[in-house]
C-alpha positions in Angstrom: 0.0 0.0 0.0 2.9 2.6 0.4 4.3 2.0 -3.0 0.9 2.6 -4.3 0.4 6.0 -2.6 4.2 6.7 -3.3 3.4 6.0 -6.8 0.4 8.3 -6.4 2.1 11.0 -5.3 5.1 11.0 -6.9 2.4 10.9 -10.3 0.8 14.2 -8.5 3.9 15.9 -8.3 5.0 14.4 -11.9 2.0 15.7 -13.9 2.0 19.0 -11.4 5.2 20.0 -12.9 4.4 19.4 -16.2 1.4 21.4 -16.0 3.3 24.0 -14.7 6.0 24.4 -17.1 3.6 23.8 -20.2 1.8 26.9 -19.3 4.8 29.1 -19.2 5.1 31.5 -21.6 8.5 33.2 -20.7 10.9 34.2 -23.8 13.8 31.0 -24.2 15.4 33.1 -27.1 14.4 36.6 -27.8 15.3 36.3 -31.9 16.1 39.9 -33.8 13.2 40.8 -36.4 15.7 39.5 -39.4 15.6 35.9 -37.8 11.5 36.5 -37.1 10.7 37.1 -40.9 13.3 34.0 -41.9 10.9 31.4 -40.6 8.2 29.8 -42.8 4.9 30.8 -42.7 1.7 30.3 -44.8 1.2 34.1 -45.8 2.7 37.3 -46.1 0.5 40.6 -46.7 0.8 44.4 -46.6 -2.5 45.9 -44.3 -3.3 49.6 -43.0 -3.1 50.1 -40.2 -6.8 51.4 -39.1 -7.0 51.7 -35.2 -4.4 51.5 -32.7 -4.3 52.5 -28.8 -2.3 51.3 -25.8 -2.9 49.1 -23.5 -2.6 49.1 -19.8 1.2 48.7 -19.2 3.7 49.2 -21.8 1.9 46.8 -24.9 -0.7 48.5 -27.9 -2.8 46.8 -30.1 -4.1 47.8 -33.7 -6.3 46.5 -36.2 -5.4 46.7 -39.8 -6.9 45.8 -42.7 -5.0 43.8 -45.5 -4.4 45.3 -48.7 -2.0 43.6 -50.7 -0.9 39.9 -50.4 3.2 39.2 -51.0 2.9 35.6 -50.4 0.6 33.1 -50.1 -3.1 33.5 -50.3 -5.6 34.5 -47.9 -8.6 34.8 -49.4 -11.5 37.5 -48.7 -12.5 36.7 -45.6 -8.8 37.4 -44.1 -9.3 40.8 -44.8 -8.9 42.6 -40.9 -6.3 41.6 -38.8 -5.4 42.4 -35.2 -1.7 43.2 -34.5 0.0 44.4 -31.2 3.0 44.2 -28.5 2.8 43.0 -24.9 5.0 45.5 -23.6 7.0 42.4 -22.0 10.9 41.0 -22.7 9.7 37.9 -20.9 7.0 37.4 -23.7 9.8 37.7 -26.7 8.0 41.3 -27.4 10.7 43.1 -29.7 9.6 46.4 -28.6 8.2 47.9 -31.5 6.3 51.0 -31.2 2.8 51.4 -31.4 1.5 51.2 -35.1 0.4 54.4 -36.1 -3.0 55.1 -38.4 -2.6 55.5 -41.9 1.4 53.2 -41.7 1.3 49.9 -43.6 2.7 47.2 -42.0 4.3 43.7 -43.4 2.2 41.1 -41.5 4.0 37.3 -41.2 0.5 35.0 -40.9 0.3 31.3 -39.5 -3.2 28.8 -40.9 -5.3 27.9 -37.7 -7.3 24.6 -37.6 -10.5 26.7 -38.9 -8.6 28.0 -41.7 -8.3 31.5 -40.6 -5.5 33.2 -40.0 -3.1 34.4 -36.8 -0.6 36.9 -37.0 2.5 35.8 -36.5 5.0 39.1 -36.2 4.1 42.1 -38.0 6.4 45.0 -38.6 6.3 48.6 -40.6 6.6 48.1 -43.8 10.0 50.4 -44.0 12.0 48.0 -41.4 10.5 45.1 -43.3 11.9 46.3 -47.0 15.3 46.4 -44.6 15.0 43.0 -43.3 13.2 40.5 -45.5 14.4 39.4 -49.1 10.5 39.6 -50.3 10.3 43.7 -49.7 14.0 43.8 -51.1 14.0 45.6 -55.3 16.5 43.8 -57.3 
């Protein structure tokens, strides 16, 4: 009987730890833009930005609406998107400024399950001509 409720507990503390350490979010590599836009992802599209405001803290958020697709296709119903920062180094946030009405930005998208769309990183589209091969004019 105390092997089972030493296997019991020792299971506890087991699947405890796990569940702790899968709902971290903290920042293992904080990568530079250049290495951000290198990855693969299922879209790339210019959008305006339409709204942005901070958020409590140091993070913003903006919605913008997609205007142009450079890679990948996203159809009509991709159309708005939501961007932002979190204000937080722990979180990987680069520490871009807020997006500001009127700017286009480069947005990086990821598919979902449903078949919309998550924006991956998003950057004006003047540090994205700098950093990524796809804004680059031969």
């Amino acid at each position: 009987m105390a092997s089972t409720q030493q296997f019991a507990a020792s299971a506890l503390a087991v699947a405890l730890t796990l569940g702790i350490a899968g709902g971290a979010q903290a920042c293992r590599v904080n990568q530079p833009p250049e290495a951000r836009v290198a990855h693969a992802y299922d879209a790339v599209v210019l959008a305006r930005v339409e709204r942005a405001a901070p958020l409590d803290g140091r993070g913003w958020r903006a919605q913008a609406t997609g205007i142009q697709a450079v890679e990948g296709e996203v159809g009509p119903a991709a159309t708005v998107f939501e961007i932002g920062r979190t204000g937080e180094p722990a979180a990987c946030d680069d520490g871009q400024a807020i997006a500001g009405v009127g700017e286009t930005w480069a947005l990086y998208l990821s598919r979902r399950p449903d078949g919309g769309f998550t924006v991956s990183q998003s950057y004006p589209l003047d540090l994205a001509r700098r950093i990524d091969p796809r804004f680059q004019k031969p």
